[in-house]
C-alpha positions as CSV (number, residue, x, y, z in Angstrom):
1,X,-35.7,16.9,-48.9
2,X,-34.2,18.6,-45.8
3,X,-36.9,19.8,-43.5
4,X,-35.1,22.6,-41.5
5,X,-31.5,23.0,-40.1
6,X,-30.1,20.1,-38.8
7,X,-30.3,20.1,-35.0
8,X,-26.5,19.2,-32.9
9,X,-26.4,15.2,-31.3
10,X,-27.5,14.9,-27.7
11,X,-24.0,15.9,-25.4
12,X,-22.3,17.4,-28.5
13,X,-21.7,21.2,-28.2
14,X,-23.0,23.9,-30.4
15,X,-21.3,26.3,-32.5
16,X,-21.8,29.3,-29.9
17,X,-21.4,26.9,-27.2
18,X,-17.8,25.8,-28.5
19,X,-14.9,27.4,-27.0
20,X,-10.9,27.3,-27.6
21,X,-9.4,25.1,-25.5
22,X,-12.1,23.5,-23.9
23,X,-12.4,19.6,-24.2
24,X,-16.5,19.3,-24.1
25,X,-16.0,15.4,-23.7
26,X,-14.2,16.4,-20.3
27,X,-16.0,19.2,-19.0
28,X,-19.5,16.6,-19.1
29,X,-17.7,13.8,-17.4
30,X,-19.8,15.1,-13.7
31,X,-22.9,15.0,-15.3
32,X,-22.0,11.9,-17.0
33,X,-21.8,10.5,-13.6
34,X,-25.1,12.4,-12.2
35,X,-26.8,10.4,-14.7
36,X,-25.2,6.9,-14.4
37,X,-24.7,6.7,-10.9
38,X,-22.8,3.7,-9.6
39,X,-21.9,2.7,-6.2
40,X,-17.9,3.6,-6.2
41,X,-18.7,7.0,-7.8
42,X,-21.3,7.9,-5.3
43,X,-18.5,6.9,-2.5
44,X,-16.3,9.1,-4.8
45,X,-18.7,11.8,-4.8
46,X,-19.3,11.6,-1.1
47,X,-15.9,11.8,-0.5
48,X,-14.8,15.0,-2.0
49,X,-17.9,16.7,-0.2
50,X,-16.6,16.0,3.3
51,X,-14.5,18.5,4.8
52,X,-11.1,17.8,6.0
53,X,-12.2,17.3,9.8
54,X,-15.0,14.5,8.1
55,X,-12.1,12.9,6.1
56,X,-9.7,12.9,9.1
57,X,-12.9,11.2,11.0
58,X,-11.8,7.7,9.0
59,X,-9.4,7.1,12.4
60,X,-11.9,8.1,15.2
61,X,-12.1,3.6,14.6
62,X,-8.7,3.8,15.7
63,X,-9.3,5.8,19.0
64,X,-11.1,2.6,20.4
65,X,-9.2,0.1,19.3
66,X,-6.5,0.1,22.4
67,X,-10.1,-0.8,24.5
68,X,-11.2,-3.8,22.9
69,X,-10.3,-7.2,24.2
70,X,-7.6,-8.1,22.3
71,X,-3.7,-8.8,23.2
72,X,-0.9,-7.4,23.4
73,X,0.8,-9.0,20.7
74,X,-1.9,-8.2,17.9
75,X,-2.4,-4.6,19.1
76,X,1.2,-5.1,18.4
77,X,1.1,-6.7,15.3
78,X,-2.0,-5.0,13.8
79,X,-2.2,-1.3,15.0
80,X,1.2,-0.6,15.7
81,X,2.4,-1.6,12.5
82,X,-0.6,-0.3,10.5
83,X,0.2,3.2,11.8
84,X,4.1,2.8,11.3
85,X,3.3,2.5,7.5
86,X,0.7,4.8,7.7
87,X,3.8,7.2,8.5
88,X,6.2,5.8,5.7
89,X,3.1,5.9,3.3
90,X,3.0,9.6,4.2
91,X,6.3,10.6,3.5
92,X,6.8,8.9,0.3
93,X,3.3,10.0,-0.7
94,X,5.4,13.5,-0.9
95,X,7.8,12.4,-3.2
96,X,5.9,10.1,-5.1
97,X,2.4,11.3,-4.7
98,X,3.0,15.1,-4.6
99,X,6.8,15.9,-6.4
100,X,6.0,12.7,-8.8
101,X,9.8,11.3,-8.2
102,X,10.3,7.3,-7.9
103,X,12.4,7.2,-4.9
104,X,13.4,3.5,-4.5
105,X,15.6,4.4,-1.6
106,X,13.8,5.7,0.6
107,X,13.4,2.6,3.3
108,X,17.5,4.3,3.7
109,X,15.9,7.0,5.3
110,X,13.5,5.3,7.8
111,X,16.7,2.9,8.2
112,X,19.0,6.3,9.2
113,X,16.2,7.8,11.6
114,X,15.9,4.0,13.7
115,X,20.2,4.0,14.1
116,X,20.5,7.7,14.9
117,X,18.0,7.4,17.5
118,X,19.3,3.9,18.8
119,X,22.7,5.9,18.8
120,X,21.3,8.6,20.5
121,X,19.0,7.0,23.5
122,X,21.0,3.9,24.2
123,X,24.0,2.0,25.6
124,X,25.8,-0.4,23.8
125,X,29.7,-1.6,23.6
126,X,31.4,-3.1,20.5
127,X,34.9,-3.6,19.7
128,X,36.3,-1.7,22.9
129,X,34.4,0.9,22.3
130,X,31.2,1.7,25.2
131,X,28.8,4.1,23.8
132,X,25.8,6.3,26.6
133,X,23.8,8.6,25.8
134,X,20.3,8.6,26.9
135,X,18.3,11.6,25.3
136,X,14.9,12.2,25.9
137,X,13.0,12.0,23.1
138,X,12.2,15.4,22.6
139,X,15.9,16.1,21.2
140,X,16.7,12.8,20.0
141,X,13.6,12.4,18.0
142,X,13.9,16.1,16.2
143,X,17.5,15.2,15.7
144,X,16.6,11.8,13.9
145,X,14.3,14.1,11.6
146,X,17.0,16.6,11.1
147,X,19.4,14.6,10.0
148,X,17.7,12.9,8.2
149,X,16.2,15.7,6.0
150,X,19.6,16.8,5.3
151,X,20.7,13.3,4.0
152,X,17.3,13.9,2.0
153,X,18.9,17.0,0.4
154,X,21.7,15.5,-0.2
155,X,20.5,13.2,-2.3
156,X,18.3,15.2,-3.8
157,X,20.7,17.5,-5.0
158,X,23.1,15.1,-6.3
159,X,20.2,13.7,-8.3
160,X,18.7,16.4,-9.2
161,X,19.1,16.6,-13.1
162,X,17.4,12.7,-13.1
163,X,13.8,11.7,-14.0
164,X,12.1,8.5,-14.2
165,X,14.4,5.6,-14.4
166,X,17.7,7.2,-14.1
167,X,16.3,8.5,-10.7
168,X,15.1,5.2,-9.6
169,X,18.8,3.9,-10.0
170,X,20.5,6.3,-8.1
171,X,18.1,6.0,-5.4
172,X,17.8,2.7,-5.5
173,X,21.7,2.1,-5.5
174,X,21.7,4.6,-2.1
175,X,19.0,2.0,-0.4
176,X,21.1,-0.4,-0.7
177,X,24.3,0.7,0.2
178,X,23.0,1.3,3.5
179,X,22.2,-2.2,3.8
180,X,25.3,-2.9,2.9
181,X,26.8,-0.7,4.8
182,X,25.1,-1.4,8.5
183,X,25.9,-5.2,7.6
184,X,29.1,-5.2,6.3
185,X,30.9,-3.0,8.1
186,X,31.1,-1.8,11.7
187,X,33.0,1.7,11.9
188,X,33.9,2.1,15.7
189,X,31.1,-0.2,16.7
190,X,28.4,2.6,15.6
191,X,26.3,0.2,14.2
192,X,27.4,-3.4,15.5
193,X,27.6,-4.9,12.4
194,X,24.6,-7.2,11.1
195,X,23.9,-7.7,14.9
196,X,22.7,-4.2,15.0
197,X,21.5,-2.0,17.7
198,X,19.6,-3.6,21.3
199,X,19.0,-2.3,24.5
200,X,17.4,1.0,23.0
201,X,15.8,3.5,25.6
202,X,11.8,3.5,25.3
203,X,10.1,7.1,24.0
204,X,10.9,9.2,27.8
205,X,9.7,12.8,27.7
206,X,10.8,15.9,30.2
207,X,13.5,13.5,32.5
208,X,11.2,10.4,32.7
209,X,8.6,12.5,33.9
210,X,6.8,11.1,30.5
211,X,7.6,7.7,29.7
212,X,6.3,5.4,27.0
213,X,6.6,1.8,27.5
214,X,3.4,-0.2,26.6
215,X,2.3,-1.2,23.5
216,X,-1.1,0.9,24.2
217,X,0.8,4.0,25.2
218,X,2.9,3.6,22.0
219,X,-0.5,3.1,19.8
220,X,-1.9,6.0,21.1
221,X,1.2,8.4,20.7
222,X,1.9,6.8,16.9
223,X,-2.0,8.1,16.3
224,X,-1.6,11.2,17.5
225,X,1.1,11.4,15.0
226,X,-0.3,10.3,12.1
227,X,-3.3,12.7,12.9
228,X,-0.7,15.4,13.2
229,X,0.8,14.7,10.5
230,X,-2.3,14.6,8.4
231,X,-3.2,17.6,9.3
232,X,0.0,19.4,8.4
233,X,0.0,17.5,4.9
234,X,-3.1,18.6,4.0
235,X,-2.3,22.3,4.6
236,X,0.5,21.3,2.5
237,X,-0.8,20.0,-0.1
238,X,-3.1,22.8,-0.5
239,X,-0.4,25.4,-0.4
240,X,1.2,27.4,-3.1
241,X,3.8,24.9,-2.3
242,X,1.9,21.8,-2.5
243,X,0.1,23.1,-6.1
244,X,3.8,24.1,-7.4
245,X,4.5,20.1,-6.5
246,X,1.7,18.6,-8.4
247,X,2.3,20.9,-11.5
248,X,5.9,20.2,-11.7
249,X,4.7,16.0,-10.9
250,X,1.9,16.9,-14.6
251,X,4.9,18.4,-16.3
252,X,7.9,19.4,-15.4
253,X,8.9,21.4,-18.8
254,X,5.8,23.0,-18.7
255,X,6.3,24.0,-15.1
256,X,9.2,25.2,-15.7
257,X,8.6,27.8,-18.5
258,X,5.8,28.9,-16.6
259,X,8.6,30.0,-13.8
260,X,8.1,27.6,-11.1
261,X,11.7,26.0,-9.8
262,X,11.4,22.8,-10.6
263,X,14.8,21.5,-9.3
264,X,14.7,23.2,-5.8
265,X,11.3,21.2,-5.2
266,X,12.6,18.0,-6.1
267,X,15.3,18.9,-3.5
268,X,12.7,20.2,-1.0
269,X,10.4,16.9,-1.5
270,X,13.3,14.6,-1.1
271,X,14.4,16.3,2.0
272,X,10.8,16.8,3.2
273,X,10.1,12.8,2.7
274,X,13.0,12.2,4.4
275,X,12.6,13.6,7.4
276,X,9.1,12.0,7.7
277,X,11.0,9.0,7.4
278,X,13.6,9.2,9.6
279,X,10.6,10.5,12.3
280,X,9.3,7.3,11.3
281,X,12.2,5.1,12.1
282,X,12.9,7.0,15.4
283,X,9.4,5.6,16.7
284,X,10.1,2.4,15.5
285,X,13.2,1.6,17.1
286,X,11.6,2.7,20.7
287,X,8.9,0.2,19.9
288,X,10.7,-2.8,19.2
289,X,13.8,-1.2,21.8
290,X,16.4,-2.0,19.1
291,X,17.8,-1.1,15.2
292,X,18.5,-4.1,13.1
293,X,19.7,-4.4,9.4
294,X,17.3,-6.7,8.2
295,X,14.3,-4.4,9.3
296,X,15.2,-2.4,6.5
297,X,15.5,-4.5,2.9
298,X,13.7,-4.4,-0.2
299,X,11.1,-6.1,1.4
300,X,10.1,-3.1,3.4
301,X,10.2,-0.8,0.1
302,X,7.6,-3.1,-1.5
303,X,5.2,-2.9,1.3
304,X,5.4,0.9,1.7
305,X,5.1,0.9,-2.2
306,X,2.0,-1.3,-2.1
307,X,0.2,1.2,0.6
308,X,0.6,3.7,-1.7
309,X,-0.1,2.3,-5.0
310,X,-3.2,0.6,-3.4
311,X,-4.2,3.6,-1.5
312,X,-3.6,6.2,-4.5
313,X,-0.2,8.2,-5.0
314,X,-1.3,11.9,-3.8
315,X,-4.1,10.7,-1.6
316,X,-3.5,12.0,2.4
317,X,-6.4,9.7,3.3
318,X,-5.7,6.5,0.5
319,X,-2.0,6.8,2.3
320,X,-4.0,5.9,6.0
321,X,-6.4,2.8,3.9
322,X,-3.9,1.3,2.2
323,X,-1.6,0.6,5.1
324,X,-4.7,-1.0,7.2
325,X,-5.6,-3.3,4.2
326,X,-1.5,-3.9,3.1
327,X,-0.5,-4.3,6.5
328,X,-3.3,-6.3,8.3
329,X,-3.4,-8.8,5.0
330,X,0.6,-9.1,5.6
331,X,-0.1,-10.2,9.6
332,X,-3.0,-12.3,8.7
333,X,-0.7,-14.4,5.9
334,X,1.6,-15.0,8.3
335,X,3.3,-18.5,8.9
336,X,2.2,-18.4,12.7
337,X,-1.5,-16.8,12.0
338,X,-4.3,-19.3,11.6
339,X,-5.5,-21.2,8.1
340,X,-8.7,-20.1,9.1
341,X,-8.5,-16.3,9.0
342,X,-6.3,-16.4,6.3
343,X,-9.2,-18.3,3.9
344,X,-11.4,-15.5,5.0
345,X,-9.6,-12.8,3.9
346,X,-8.8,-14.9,0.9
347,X,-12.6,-15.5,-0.2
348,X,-13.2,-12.1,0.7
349,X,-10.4,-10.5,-1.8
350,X,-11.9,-13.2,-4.0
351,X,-15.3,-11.7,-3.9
352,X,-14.1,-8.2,-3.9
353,X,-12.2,-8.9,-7.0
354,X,-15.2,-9.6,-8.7
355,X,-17.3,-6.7,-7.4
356,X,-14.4,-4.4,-9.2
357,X,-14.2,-6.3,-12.2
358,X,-17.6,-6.4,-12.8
359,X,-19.9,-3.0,-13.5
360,X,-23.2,-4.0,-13.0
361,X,-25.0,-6.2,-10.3
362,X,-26.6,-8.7,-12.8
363,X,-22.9,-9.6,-13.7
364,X,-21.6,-9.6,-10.7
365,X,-24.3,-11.8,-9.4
366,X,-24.0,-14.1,-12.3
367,X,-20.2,-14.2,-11.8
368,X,-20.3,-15.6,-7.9
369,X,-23.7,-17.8,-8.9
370,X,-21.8,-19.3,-12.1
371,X,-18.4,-19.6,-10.3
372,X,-20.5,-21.7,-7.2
373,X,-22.3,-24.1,-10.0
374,X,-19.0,-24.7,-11.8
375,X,-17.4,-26.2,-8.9
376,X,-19.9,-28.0,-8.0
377,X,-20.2,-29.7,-11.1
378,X,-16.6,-30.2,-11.6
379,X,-15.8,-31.7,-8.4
380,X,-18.8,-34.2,-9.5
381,X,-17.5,-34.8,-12.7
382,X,-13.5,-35.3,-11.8
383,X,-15.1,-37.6,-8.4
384,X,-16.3,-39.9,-11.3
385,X,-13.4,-40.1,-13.5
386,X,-10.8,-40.0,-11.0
387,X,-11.1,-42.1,-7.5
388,X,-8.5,-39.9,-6.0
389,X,-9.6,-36.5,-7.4
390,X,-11.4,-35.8,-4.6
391,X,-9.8,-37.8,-1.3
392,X,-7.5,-34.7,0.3
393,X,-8.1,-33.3,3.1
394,X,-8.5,-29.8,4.1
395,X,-5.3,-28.3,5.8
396,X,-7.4,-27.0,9.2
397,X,-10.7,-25.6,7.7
398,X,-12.1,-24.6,10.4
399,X,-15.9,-24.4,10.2
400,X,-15.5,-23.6,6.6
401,X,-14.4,-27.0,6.0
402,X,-17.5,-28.8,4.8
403,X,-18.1,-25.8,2.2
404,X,-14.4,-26.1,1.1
405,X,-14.9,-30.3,0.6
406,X,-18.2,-30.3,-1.5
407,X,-17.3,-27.0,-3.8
408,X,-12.9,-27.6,-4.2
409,X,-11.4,-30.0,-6.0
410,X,-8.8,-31.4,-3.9
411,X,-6.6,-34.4,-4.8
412,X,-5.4,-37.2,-2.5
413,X,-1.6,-36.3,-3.5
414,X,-2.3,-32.1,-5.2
415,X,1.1,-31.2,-5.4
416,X,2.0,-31.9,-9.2
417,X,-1.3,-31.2,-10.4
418,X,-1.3,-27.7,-8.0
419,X,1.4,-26.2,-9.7
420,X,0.4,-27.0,-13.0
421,X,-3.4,-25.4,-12.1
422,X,-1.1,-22.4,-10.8
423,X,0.1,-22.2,-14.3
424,X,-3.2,-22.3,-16.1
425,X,-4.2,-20.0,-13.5
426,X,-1.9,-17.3,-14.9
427,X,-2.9,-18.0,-18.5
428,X,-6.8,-17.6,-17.8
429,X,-6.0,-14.3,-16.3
430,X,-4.4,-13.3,-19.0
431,X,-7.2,-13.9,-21.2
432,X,-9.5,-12.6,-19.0
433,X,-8.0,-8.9,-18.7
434,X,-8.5,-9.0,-22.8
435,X,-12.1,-9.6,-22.7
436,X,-15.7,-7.7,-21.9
437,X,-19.2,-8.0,-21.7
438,X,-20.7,-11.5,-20.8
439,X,-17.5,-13.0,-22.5
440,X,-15.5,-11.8,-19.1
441,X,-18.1,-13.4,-17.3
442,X,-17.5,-17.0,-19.2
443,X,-14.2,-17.0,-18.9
444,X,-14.3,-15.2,-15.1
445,X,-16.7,-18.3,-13.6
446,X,-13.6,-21.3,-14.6
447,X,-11.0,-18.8,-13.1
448,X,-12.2,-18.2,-10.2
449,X,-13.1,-21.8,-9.5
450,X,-9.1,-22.3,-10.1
451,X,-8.3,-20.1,-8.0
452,X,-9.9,-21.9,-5.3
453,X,-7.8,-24.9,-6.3
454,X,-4.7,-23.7,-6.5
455,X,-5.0,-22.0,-3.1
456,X,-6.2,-25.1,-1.1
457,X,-3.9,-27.1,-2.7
458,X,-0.6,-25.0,-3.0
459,X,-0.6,-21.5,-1.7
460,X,-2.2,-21.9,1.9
461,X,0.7,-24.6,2.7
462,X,3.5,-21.7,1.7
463,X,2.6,-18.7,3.8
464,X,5.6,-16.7,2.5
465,X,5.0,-17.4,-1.5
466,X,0.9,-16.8,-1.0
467,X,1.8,-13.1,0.3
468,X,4.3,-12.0,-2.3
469,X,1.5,-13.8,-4.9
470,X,-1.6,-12.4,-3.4
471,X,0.3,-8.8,-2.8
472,X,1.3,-8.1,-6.5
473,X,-2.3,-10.0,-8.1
474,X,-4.0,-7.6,-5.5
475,X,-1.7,-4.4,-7.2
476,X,-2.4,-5.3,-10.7
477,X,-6.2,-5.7,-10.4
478,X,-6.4,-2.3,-8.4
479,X,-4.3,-0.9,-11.5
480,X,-6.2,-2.3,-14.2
481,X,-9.5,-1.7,-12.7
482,X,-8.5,1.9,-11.1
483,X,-4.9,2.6,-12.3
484,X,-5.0,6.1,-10.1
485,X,-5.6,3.5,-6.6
486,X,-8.7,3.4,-4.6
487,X,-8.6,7.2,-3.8
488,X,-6.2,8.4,-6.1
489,X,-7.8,11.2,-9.0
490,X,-8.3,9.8,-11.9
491,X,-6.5,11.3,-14.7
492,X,-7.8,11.6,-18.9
493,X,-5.3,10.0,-21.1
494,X,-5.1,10.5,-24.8
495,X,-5.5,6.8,-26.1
């Protein structure tokens, strides 16, 4: 027996509250968050209320970094780096983040902008031919970025009809071919071959009145850059300009009808990108005073690809993140860095990993509790049944070496049975991406105790293999987890 008209569920929309064209699901999702507030979305949240002087405020750490006591060769190897990707980040951000266009040759760019300027603000002799000129940067560096927005719209216009994968060819085919190109072959000792450019002037302003030659003075002219450059991008991005970009990156056909040239702003991202890059390069060859083939492979690409697929493609601010956590784990896994610093930032990412994969703090806690029982027990347990199960030694430890030899498993001769934990590895984290809820957990606890193993006992001996490993597992939790990057806007998908 009905009792009265039957009321609408909680969160669903009324008749007279139902409009044409409005998803209701969508329009709820703040409040949704308003009343299931976690810690990343109140960061979120607190993010998008800062202005752009507040958000711009994430590099005042950088103002003080050139007065701390450390060396030369880490300011070096830390902040000047960290702020040249910052600056390639940037620029591909534009065409990838803004114009939506995968550009796999754009390390050509950043490659073009470090010759013209060696070309332009050196002396150097090859095959009978002596080439001076010594420019002060205020030409040489605007020429660099000239030129090499031109070459951007250049190959933007030749390319201009592609999308997607037939793009990525082209492009890709151009970066390479100038690797090719400034190894192969030496056209009037322009480039010297695969021996490439030396002797390279240092950044000299007004006659040598201004004159740039420590790595200091070069850390605190790249920041003022980036800051610059920040600034201008933002005004950018918030332009007619910048809004025309990111409808044309939705949908392009739509874009289109609704009259917004579509092919002249691929052109004007490439060229736009470009010349970002080239300014780029320019800086870099003053830094290292030289211009050198090798500084510019596929190697490069993938780093400036992981700041921005880390930081989040159309981010300004995810551009300047990414490149200090990208870069500064690069330096730290490096062959010459020490084991010690290199397990911290390993743990670390370890912990981390389970902080995003898990939602709430009684999981997550269970997760790192269960994961330190496990190996416990199993170390134990294999100690037992095998006498050399447990008889390695820690490759220098540190002071984390008597945590490492009572919770890791590591074998007198770990080699063999490394690489085959390195291939259950991959299996269990296979699994685990198709599971939820306390299952996750189960499954989470053996593979991260694996983990462990496999990196004592195989990764921290191979420097160059742990990077490329720990770089794309880092990218493919950050896209499962938060496919739109760590400041990237998360976009609804029809499932």
């Amino acid at each position: 027996m009905s009792t009265g008209p039957e009321q609408p569920k909680p969160g669903a929309p009324s008749e007279s509250e139902a409009q044409i064209g409005v998803d209701h699901w969508v329009s709820q999702s703040d409040a949704r968050r308003e009343q299931h507030p976690g810690l990343r979305g109140r960061v979120v949240r607190l993010w998008r209320t800062l202005p752009p002087a507040g958000k711009l405020a994430l590099l005042t750490p950088a103002v003080v970094v050139p007065f701390l006591p450390i060396s030369q060769g880490n300011l070096f190897n830390y902040g000047i780096f960290i702020l040249i990707y910052a600056l390639l980040a940037l620029g591909l951000n534009v065409v990838v983040g803004f114009a939506g266009l995968l550009d796999l040759g754009y390390v050509a760019f950043f490659g073009f902008g470090a010759y013209i300027y060696s070309f332009l603000s050196s002396t150097h002799s090859e095959k009978g031919h002596t080439y001076t000129h010594h420019w002060d940067a205020q030409y040489s560096i605007p020429v660099c970025v000239a030129i090499c927005a031109l070459l951007g719209l250049f190959l933007g216009s030749s390319s201009r009809r592609l999308l997607g994968d037939y793009l990525a060819i082209v492009t890709l085919f151009f970066g390479q071919a100038f690797v090719v190109f400034t190894n192969a072959t030496d056209p009037y000792g322009i480039t010297n071959g695969s021996n490439g450019i030396a002797n390279v002037d240092p950044l000299t302003f007004f006659g040598g009145h201004i004159r740039i030659h420590t790595t200091r003075g070069y850390f605190w002219f790249l920041l003022g850059v980036v800051v610059l450059l920040l600034i201008v991008l933002h005004f950018v991005s918030e332009s007619r300009t910048g809004r025309a970009w990111k409808s044309s990156r939705e949908d392009p056909l739509a874009a289109e009808l609704m009259g917004i040239p579509v092919n002249r702003l691929k052109i004007m991202a490439f060229s736009f990108g470009a010349g970002i890059a080239g300014l780029a390069g320019s800086i870099f060859a003053a830094v290292q005073t030289g211009a050198f083939p090798q500084n510019f492979g596929t190697a490069v690409l993938i780093l400036i690809y992981a700041v921005v697929i880390l930081g989040g493609t159309g981010s300004l601010a995810g551009m300047i993140v990414g490149a200090i956590v990208i870069i500064a784990s690069n330096q730290v896994l490096d062959s010459t860095s020490s084991p010690t610093l290199q397990r911290i930032l390993f743990y670390l990412v370890l912990i981390a990993a389970v902080l995003l994969t898990m939602k709430t703090w009684p999981k997550r806690l269970a997760a790192l509790a269960g994961t330190v029982v496990f190996g416990l027990i199993v170390r134990e347990v294999v100690g037992a049944l095998w006498t050399n199960g447990t008889t390695g030694q820690v490759t220098s430890g540190g002071f984390l070496t008597d945590v490492i030899e009572h919770w890791v498993l590591i074998p007198a001769n770990p080699h063999r049975v490394a690489v085959w934990g390195y291939l259950l590895l991959i299996l269990c984290i296979v699994v685990l991406v198709q599971l939820k809820g306390w299952w996750r957990i189960i499954v989470l606890v053996p593979t991260l105790t694996l983990t462990a193993f496999v990196w004592e006992n195989l990764l921290i001996v191979n420097p160059a293999v742990t990077r490329s490993v720990l770089f794309g597992v880092l990218l493919i939790a950050v896209m499962t987890v938060r496919p739109e990057g760590l400041f990237g806007q998360a976009k609804v998908e029809v499932v």
